[in-house]
N, C-alpha and C positions, 0 to 999 in steps of 0.2 A: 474367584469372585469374592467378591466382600461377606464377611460375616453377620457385619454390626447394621445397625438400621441408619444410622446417620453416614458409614461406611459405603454402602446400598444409593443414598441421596446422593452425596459427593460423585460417585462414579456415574451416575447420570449426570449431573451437573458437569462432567468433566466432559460425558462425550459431546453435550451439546456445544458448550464451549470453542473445544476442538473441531466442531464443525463450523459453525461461526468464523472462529478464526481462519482458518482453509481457504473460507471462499474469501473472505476480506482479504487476506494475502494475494488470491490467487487474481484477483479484481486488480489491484494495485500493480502487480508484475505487469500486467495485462496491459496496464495505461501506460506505464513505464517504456514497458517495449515500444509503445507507439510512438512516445515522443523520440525515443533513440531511432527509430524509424526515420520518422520524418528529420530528423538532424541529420542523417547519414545522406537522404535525397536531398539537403538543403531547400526542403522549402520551410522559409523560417512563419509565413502564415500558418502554415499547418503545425507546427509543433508548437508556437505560439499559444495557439488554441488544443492542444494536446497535455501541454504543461498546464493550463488553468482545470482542467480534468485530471490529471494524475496528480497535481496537490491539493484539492482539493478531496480526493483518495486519502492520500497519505496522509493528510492530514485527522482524516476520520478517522484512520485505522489507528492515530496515536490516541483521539480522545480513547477512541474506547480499551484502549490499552494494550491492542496486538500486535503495534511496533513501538519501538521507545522513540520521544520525543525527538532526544536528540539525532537518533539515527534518521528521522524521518524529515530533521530541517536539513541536517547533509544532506540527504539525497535531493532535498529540491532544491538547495542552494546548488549545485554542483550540474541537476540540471536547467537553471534557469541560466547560470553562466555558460555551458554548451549554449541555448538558445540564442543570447545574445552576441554571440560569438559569431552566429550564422551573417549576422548585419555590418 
């Protein structure tokens, strides 16, 4: 455990963080899976409407800083091109 008092601060600050970030990741996987879901069943209504829910995820998860930007427009670019792919 930490010594120092600002040492003491930081390691709270970290777990809450690290809890935060957990569930935002875990939120994200979550939508993700759904749209590769519905793209696997080919119904392009349902992932259509699955894709405006999991970027709209991802893309929070980049404001607040738990995924990097860039990685987060690949991921939607890559699945909105699956998506449109279904049509």
């Amino acid at each position: 455990m930490a010594n120092h008092k600002s040492a003491q601060k930081r390691a709270r600050q970290d777990l809450r963080r690290r809890a935060r970030n957990r569930a935002i990741k875990s939120d994200v996987r979550g939508r993700v899976k759904a749209v590769r879901t519905a793209i696997e069943a080919g119904d392009k209504t349902a992932a259509a409407t699955q894709l405006r829910s999991a970027e709209s995820a991802l893309r929070k998860a980049a404001s607040k800083g738990t995924l990097k930007r860039t990685t987060v427009s690949r991921s939607v670019a890559r699945l909105a091109k699956a998506v449109d792919a279904l049509s």
